[in-house]
Wavefront OBJ file of the C-alpha trace (Angstrom):
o trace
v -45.626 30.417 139.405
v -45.151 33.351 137.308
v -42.890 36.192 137.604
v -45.380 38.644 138.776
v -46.878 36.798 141.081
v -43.843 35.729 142.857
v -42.661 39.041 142.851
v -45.994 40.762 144.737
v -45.558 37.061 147.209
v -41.853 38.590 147.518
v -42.980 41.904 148.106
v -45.534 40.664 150.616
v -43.232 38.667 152.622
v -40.397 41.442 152.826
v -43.305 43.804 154.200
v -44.418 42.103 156.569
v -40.781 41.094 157.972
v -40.367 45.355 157.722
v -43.363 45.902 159.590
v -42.584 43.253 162.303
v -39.050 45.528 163.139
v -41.150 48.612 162.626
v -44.073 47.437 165.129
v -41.175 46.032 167.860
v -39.639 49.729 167.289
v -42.791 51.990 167.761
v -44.220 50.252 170.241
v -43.880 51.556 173.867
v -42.344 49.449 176.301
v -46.192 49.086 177.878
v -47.261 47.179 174.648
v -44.099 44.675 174.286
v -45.359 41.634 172.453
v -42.310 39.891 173.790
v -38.987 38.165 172.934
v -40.451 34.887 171.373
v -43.518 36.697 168.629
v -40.712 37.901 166.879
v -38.328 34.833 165.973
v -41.851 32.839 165.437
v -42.879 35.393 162.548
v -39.165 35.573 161.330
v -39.270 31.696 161.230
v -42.729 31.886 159.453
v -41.739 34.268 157.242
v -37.836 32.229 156.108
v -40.109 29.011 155.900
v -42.805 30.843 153.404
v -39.659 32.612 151.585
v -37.973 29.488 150.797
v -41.347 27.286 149.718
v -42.022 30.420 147.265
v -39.063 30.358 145.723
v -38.728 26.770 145.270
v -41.999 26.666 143.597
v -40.883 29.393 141.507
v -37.938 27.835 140.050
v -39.194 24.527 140.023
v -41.682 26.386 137.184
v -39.070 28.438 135.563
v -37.404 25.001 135.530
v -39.762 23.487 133.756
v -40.909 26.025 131.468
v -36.976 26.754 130.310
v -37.643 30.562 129.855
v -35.045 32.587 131.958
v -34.866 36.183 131.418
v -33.212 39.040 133.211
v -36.297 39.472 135.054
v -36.103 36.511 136.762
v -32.537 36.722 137.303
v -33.643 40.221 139.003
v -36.451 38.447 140.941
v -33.733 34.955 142.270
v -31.189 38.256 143.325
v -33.873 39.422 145.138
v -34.800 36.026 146.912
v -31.576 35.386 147.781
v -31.085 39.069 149.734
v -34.071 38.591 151.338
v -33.380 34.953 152.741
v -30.523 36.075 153.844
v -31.538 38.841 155.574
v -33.965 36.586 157.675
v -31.917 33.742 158.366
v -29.287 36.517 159.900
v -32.276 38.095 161.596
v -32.940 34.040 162.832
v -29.618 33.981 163.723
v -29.984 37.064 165.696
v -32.481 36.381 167.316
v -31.574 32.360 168.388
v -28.346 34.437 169.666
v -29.479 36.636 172.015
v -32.301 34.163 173.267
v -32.267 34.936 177.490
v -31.677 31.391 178.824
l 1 2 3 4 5 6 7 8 9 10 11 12 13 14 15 16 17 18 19 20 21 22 23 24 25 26 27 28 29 30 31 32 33 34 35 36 37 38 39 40 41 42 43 44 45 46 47 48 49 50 51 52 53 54 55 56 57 58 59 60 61 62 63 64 65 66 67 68 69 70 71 72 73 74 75 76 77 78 79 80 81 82 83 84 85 86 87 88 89 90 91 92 93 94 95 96 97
């Protein structure tokens, strides 16, 4: 996968996750979606997150060409997989028995 295009799939992912918080947020208590929605979309979005990136690397892997760019791109990865897992984490945490 090339650089650009992981970095729009990157993009993608971290706006959706942004607009999951900001829809929970905005929405008045009438509309709730619920506790579960949002740790299934989290989940989604860690799972898509990590199979991305693997298939990213597994090309820059192959290919041999690492640049600053995609240095840039892994530090960017990283932040945002650990953002969600902590938002997983979270979320598992204050699950109401």
């Amino acid at each position: 996968m090339s650089t650009k295009k992981s970095f729009q799939i990157l993009c993608v992912l971290d706006l959706l996750l942004i607009g999951v918080y900001v829809l929970y947020v905005v929405l008045p208590e009438n509309y709730y979606p619920g506790y579960y929605p949002i740790g299934i979309v989290q989940i989604t979005l860690l799972t898509g997150a990590v199979i991305s990136l693997s298939l990213y690397l597994r090309n820059r892997i192959m290919l041999k060409e690492i640049g600053i760019m995609d240095g840039l791109l892994l530090a960017g990865y990283i932040f945002s997989i650990m953002f969600m897992a902590y938002g997983v984490f979270i979320w598992y945490a204050a699950m109401p028995s």
